[in-house]
C-alpha positions in Angstrom: -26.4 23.2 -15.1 -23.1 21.9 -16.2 -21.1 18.7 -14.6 -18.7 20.9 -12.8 -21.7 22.6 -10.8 -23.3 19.1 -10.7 -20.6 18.1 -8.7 -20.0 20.7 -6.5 -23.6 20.5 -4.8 -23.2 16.9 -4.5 -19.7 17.2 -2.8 -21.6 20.1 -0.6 -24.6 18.2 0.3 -22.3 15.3 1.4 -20.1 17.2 3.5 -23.4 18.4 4.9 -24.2 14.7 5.5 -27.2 14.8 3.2 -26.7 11.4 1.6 -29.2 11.0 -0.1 -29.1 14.1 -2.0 -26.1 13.9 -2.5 -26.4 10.6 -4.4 -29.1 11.8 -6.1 -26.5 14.3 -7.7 -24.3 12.1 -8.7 -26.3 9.9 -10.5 -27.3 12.5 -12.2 -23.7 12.8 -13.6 -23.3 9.6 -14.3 -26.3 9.6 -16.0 -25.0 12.9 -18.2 -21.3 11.2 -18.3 -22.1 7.4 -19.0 -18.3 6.9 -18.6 -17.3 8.8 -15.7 -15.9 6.7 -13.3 -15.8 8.9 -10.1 -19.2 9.5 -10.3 -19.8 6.0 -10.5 -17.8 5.2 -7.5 -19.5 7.9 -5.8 -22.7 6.6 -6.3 -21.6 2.8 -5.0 -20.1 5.1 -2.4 -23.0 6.6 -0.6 -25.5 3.8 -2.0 -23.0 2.1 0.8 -22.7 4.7 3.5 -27.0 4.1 3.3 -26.6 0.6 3.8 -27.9 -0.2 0.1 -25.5 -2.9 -0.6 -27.1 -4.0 -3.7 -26.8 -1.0 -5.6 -23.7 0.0 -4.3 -22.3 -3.4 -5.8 -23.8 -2.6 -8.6 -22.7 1.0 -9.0 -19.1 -0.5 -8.5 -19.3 -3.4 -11.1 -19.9 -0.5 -13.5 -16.6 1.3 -12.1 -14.6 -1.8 -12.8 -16.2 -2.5 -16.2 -15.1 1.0 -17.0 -11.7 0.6 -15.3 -10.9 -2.9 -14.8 -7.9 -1.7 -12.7 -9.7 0.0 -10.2 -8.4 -1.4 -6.9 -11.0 0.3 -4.4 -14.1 -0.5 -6.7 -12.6 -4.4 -6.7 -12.2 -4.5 -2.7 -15.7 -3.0 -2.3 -17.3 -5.6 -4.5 -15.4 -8.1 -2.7 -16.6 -6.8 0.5 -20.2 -6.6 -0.2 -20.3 -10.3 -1.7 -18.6 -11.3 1.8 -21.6 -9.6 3.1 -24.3 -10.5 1.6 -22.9 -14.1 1.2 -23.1 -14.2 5.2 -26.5 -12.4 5.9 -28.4 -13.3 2.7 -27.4 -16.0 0.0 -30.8 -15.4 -2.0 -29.5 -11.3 -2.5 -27.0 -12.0 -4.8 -27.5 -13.3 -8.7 -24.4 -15.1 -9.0 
């Protein structure tokens, strides 16, 4: 299956609301395309509509390490550190 088909279930299953197969999809494209930066933001994306803050941080250090530039990818890693700052100091590697 190619990326483009890749991505068109995943956007399918998430309009669907099927998170987490959705995610699972586009990991699998970022796994395929080690530098594609939607897909990464995608997965930090619904890692965070799950409430998995850690790996949705995660997923969006990578989108900033591939584009530094990236504002929303810097806000969300702001946010999450905000969070997880508040709720649980020992969640964070600093």
């Amino acid at each position: 299956m190619n990326i483009e088909n890749i991505k068109l279930d995943a956007q399918k299953l998430e309009s669907e609301g099927d998170f987490r197969s959705a995610l699972a999809k586009y990991k699998e494209i970022a796994l395929l395309e080690k530098e594609n930066v939607e897909a990464h933001f995608k997965v930090g994306e619904l890692h965070h509509q799950l409430g998995e803050l850690p790996p949705a941080m995660s997923a969006y250090i990578r989108v900033t390490d591939l584009d530094p530039e990236h504002k929303k990818a810097k806000v969300k890693v702001e946010m999450i550190k905000m969070i997880l700052d508040y709720y649980n100091k020992d969640m964070i590697n600093p």
